[in-house]
DSSP file (Angstrom, degrees, kcal/mol; ACC not computed):
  #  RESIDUE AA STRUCTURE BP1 BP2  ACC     N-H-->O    O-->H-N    N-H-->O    O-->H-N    TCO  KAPPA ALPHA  PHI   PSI    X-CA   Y-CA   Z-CA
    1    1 A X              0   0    0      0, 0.0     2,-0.3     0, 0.0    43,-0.3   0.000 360.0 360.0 360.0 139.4    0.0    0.0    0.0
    2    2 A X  E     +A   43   0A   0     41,-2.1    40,-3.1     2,-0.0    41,-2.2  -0.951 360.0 161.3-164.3 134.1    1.2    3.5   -1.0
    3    3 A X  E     -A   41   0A   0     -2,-0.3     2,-0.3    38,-0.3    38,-0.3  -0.837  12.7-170.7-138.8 178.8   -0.2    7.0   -1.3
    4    4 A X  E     -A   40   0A   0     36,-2.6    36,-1.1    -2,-0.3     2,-0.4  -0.831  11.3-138.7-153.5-160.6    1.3   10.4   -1.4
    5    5 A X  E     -A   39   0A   0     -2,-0.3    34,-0.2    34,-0.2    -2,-0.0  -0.947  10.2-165.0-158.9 137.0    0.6   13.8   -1.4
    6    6 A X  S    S+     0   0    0     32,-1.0     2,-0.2    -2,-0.4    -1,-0.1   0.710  75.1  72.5-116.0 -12.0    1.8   17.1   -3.2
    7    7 A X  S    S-     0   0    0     31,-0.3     2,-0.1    28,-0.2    31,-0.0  -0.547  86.4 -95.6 -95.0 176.6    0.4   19.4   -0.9
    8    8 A X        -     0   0    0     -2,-0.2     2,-0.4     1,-0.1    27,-0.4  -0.338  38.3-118.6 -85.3 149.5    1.4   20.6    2.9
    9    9 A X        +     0   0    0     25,-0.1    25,-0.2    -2,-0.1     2,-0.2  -0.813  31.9 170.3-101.7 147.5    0.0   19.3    5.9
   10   10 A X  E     +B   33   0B   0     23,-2.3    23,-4.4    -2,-0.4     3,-0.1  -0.781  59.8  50.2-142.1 164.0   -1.7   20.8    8.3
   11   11 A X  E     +     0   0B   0      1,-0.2     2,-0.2    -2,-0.2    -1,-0.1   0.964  64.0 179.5  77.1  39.6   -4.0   19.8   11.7
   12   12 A X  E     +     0   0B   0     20,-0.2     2,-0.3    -3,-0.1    20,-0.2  -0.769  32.4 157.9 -83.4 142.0   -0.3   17.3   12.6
   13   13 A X  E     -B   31   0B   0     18,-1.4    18,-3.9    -2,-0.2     2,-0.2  -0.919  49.9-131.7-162.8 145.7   -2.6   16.3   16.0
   14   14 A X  B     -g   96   0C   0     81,-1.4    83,-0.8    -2,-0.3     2,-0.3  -0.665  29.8-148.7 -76.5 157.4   -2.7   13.2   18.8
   15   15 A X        +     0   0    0     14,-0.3    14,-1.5    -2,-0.2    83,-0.2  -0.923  26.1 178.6-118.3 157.1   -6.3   12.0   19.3
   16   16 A X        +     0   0    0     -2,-0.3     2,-0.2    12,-0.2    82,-0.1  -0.053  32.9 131.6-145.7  14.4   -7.3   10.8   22.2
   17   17 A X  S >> S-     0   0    0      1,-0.1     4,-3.3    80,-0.1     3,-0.5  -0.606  72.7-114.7 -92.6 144.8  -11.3    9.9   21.4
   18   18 A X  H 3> S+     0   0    0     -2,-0.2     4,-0.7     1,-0.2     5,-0.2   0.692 114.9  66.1 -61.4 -10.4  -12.5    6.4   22.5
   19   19 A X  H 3> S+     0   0    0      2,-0.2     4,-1.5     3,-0.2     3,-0.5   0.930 106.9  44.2 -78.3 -45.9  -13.0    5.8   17.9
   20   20 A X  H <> S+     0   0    0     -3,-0.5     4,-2.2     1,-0.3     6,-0.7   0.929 120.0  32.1 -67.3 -46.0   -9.1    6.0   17.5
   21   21 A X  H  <>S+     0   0    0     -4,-3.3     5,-0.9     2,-0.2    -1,-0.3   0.785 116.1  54.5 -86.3   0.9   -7.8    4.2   19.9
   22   22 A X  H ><5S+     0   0    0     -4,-0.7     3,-3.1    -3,-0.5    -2,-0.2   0.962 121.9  41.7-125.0 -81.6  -10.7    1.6   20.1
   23   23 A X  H 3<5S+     0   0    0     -4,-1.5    -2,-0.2     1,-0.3    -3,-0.1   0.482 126.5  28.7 -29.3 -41.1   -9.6    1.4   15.9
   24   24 A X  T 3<5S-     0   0    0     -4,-2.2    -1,-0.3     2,-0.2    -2,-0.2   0.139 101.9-131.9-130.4  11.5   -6.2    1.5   16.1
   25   25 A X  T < 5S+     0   0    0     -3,-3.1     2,-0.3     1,-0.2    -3,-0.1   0.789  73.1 101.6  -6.4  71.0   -5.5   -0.3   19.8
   26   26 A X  S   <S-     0   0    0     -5,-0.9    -1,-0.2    -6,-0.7    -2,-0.2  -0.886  88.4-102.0-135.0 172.3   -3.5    1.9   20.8
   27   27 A X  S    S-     0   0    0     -2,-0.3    76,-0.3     1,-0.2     2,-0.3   0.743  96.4 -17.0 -51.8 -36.0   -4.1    4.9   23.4
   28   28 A X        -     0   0    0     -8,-0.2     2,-0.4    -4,-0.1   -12,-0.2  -0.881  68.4-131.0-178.6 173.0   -4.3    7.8   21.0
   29   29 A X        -     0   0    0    -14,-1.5   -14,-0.3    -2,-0.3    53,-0.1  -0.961  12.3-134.6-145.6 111.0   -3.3    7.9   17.4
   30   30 A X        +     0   0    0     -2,-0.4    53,-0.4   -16,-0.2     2,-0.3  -0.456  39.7 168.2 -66.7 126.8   -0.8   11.1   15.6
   31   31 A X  E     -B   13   0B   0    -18,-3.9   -18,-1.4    50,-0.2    50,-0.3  -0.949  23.0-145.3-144.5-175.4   -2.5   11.9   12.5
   32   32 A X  E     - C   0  80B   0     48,-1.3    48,-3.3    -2,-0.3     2,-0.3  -0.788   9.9-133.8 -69.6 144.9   -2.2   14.9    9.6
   33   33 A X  E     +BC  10  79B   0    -23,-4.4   -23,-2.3    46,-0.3     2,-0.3  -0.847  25.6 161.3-101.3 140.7   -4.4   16.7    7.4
   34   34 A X  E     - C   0  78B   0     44,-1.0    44,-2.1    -2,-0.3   -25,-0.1  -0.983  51.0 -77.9-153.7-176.0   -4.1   17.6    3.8
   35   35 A X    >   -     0   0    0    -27,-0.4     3,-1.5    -2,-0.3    42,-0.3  -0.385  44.2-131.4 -66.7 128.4   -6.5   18.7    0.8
   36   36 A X  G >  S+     0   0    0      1,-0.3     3,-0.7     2,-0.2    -1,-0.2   0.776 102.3  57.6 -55.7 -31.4   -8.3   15.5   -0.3
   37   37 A X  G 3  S+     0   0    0      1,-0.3    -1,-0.3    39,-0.2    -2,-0.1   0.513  99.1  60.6 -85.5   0.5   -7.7   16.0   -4.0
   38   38 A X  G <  S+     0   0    0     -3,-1.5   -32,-1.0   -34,-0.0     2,-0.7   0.062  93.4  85.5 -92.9   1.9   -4.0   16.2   -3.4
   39   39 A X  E <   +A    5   0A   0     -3,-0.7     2,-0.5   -34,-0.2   -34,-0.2  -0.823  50.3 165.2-104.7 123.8   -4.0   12.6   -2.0
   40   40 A X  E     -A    4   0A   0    -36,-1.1   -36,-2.6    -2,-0.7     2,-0.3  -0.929  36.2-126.6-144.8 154.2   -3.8    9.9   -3.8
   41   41 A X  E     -A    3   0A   0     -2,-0.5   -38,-0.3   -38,-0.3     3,-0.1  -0.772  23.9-169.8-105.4 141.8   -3.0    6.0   -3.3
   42   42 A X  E     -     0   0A   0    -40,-3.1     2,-0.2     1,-0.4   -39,-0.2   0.534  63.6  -0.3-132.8 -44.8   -0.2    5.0   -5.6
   43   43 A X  E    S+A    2   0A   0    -41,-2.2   -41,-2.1     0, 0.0    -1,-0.4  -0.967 105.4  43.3-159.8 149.9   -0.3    1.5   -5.3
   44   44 A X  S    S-     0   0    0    -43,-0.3     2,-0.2    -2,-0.2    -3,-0.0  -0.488  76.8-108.2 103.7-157.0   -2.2   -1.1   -3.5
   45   45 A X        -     0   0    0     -2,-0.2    16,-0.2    -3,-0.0     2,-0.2  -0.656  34.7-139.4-160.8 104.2   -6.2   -0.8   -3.2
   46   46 A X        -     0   0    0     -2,-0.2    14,-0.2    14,-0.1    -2,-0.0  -0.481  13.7-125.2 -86.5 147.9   -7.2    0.3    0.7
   47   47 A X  E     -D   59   0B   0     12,-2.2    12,-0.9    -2,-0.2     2,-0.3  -0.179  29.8-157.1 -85.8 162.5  -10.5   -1.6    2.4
   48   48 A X  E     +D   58   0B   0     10,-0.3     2,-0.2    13,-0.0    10,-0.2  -0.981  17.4 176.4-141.3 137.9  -12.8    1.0    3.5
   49   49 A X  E     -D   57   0B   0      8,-2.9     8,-1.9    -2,-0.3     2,-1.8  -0.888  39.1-113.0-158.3 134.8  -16.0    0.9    6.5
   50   50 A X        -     0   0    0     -2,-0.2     2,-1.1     6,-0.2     5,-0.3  -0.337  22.2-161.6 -43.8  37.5  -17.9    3.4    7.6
   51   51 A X  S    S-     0   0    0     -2,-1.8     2,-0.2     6,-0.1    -1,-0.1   0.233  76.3 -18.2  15.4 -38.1  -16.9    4.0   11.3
   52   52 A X  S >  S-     0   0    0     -2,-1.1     3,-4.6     3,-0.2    -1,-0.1  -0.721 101.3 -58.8 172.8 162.1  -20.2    5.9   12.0
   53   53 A X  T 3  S+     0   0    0      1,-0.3    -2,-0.1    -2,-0.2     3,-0.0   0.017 125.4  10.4 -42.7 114.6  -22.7    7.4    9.9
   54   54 A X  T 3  S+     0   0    0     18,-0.1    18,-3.3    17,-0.1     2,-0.5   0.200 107.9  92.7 114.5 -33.4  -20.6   10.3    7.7
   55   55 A X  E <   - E   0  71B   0     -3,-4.6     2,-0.3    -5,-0.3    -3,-0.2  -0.799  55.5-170.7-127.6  91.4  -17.2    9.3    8.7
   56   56 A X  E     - E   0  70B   0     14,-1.5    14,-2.6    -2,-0.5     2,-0.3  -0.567   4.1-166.3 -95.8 141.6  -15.2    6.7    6.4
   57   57 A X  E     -DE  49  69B   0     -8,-1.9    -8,-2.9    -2,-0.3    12,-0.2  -0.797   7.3-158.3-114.4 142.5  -11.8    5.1    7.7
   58   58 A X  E     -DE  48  68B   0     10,-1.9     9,-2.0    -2,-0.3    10,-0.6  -0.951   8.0-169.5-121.4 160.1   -9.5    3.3    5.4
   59   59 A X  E     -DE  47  66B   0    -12,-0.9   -12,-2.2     7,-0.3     2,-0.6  -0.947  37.3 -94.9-154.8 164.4   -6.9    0.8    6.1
   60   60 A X     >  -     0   0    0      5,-2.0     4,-1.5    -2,-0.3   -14,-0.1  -0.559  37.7-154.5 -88.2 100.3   -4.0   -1.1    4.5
   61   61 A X  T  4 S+     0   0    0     -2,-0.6    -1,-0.1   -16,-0.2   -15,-0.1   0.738  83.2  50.8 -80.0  -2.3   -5.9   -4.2    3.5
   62   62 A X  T  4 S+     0   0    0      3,-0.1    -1,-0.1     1,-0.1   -16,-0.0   0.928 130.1  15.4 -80.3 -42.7   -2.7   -6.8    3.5
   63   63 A X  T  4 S-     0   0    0      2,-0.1    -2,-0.2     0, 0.0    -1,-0.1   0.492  98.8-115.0-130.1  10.6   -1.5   -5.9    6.8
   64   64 A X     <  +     0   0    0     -4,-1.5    -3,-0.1     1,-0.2     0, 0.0   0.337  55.8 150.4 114.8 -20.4   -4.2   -3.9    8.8
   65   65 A X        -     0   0    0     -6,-0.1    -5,-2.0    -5,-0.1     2,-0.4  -0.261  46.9-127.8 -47.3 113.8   -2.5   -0.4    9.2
   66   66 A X  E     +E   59   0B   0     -7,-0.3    -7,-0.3     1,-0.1     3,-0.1  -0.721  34.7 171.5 -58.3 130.4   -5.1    2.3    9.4
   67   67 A X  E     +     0   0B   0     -9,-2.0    14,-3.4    -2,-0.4     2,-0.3   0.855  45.1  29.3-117.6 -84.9   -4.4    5.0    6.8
   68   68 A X  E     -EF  58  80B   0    -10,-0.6   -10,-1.9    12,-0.2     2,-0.4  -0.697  34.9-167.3-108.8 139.9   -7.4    7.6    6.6
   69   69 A X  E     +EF  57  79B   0     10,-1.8    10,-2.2    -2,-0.3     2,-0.4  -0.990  16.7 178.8-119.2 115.8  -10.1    9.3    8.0
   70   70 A X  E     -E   56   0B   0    -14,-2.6   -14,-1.5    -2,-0.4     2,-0.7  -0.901  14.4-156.8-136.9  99.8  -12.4   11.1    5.7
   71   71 A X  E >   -E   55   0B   0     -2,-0.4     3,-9.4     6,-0.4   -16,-0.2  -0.654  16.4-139.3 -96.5 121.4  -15.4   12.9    7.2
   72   72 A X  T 3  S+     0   0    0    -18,-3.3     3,-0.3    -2,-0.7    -1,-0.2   0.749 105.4  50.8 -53.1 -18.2  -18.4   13.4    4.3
   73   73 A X  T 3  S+     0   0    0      1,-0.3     2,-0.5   -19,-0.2    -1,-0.3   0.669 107.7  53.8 -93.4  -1.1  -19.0   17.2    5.7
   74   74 A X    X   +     0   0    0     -3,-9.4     3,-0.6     1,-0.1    -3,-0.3  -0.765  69.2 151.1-117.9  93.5  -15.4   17.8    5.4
   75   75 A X  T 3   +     0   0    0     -2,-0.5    -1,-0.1    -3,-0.3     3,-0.1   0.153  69.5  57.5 -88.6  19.0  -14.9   16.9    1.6
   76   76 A X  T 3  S+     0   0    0      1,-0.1   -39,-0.2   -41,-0.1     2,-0.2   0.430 104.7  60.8-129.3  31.1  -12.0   19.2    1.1
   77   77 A X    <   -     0   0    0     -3,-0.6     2,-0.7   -42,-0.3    -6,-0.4  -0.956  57.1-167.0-137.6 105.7  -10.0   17.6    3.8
   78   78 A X  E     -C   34   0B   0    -44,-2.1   -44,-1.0    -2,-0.2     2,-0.5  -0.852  17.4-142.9-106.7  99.3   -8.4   14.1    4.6
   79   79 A X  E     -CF  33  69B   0    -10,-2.2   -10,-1.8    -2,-0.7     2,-0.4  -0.602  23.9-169.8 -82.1 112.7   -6.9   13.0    8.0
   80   80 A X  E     -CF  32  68B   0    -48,-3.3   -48,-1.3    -2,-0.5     2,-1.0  -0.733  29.9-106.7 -94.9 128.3   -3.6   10.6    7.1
   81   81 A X    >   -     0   0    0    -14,-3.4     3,-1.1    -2,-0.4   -50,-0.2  -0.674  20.1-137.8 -69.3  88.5   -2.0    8.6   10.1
   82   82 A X  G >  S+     0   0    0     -2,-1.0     3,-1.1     1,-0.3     5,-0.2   0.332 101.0  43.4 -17.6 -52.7    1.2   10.0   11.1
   83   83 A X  G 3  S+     0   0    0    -53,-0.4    -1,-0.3     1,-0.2     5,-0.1   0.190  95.6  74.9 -91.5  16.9    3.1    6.6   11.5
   84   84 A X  G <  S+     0   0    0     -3,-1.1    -1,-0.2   -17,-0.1    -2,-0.2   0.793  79.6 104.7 -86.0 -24.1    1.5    5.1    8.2
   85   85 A X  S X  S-     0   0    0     -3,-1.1     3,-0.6    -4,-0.2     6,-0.0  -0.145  84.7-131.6 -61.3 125.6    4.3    7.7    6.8
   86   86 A X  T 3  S+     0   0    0      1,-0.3    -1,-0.1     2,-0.1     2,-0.1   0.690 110.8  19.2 -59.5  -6.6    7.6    5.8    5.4
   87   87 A X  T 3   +     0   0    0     -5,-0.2    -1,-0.3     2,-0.0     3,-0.1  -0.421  69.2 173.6-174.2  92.2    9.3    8.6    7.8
   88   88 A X    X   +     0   0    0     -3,-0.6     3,-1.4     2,-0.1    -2,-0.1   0.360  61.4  93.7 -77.5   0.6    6.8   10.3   10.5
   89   89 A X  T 3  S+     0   0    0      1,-0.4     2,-0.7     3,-0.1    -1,-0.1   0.816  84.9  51.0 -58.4 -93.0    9.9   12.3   12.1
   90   90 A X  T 3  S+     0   0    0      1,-0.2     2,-1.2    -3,-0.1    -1,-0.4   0.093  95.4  61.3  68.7 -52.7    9.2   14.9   10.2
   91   91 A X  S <  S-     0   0    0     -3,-1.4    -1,-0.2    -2,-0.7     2,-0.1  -0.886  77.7-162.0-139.7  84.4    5.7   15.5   10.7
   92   92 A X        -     0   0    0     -2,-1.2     2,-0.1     1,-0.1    -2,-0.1  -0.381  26.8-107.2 -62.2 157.3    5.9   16.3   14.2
   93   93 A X        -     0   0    0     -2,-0.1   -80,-0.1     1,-0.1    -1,-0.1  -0.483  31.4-169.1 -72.0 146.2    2.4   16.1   16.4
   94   94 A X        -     0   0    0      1,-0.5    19,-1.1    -2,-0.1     2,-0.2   0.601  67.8  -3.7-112.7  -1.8    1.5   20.4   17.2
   95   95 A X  E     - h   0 113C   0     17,-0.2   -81,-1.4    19,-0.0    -1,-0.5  -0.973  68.2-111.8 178.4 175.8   -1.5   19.4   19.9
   96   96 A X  E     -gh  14 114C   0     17,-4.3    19,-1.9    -2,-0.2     2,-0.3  -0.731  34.3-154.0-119.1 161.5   -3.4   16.7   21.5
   97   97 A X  E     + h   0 115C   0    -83,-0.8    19,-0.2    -2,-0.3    21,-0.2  -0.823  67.5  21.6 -97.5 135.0   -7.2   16.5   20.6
   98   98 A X        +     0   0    0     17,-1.5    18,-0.2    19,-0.5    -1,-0.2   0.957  60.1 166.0  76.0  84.9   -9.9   15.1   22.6
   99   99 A X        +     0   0    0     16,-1.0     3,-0.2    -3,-0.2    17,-0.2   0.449  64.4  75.2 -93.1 -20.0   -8.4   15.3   25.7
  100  100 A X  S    S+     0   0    0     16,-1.8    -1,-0.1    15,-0.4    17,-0.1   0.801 100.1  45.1 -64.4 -27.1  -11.8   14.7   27.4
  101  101 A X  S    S+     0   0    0     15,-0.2     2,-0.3   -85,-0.1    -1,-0.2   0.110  84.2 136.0-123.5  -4.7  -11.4   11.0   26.4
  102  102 A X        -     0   0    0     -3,-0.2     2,-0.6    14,-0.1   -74,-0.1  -0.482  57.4-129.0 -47.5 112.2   -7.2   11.0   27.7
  103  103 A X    >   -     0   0    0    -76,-0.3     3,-3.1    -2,-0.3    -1,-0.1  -0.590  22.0-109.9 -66.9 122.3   -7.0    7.6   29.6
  104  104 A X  T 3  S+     0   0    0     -2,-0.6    -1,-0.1     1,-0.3    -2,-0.0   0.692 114.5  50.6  18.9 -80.1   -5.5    8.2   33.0
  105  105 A X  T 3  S+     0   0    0      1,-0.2     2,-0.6     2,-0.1    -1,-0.3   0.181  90.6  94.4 -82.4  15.2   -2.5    6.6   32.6
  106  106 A X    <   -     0   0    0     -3,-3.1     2,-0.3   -79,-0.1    -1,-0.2  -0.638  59.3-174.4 -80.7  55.8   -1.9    8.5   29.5
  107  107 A X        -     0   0    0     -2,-0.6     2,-0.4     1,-0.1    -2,-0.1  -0.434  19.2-146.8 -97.7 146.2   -0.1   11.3   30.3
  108  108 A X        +     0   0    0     -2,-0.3    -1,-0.1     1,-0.1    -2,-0.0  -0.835  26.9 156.8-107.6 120.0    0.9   14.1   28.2
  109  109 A X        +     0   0    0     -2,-0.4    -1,-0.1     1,-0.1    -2,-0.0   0.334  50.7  91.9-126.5 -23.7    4.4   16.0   28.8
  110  110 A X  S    S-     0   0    0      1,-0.2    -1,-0.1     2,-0.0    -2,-0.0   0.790  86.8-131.1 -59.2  17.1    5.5   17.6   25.7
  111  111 A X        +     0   0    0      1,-0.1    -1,-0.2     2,-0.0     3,-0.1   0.579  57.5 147.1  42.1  26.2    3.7   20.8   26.8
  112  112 A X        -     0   0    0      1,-0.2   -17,-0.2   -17,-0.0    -1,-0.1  -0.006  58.0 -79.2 -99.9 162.2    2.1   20.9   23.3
  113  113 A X  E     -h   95   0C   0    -19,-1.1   -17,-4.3     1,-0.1     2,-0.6  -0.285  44.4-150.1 -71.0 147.8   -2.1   22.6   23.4
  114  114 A X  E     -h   96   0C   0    -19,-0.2     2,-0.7    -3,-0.1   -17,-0.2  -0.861  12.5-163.6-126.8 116.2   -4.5   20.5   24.4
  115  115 A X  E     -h   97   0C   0    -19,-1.9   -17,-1.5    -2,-0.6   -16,-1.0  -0.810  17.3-148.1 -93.8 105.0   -8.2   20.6   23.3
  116  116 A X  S    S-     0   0    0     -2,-0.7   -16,-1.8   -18,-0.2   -15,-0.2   0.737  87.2 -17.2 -44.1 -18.9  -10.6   18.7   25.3
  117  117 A X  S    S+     0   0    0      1,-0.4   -19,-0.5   -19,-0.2    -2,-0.2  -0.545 130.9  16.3-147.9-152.8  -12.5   18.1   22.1
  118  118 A X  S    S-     0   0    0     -2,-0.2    -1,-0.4   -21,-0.2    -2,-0.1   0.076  81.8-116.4 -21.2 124.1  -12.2   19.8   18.8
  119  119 A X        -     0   0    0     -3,-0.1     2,-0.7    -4,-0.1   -22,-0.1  -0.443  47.6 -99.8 -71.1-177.7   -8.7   21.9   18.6
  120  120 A X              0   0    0      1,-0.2    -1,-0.1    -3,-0.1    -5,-0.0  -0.705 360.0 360.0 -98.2 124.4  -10.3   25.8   18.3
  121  121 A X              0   0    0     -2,-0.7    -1,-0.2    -3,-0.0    -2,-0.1   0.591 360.0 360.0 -79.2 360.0  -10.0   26.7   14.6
């Protein structure tokens, strides 16, 4: 599986909502934004499921990697998973998301913003 991108990313964010980490079983999940019509899958052909009504996830169908998050009211925007990237150094996190949902033992140090929900546009 391979995609790319020709435009900049924006939105680099942790999530911390019980759908990512429930999805991806892990604690919270890095991911990036860029313009949906600048992304494109290069090679391979990624499974798709509706996640909840509006909001379609894609994932690496040979080995399981979650890729994408593509919400139908935001069609000019596409959330990529940070560590799907062949080198995520680079595309450091700039704040944590849905901080309401932070497990306990999850603790957050980098001193980066935190948004209990939605970061503040």
């Amino acid at each position: 599986m391979r995609y790319e991108t020709s435009e900049p990313m924006f939105h680099q964010t942790i999530c911390h909502c019980p759908s990512c980490r429930r999805l991806s079983g892990a604690p919270h999940v890095a991911w990036f934004s860029v313009a949906r019509a600048a992304y494109r899958v290069t090679a391979g052909t990624p499974a798709q499921f509706q996640s909840r009504p509006g909001v379609t996830r894609s994932f690496c169908a040979a080995c399981g990697t979650q890729l994408t998050y593509a919400r139908s009211d935001s069609a000019d925007q596409i959330d990529v998973t940070t560590c799907s990237l062949d080198d995520p150094e680079p595309v450091a996190p700039r704040d944590h998301t849905f901080t309401a949902y932070r497990l306990d033992w999850d603790h957050i140090g980098e001193g980066m913003a935190q948004y209990p929900r939605l970061r503040e546009e």
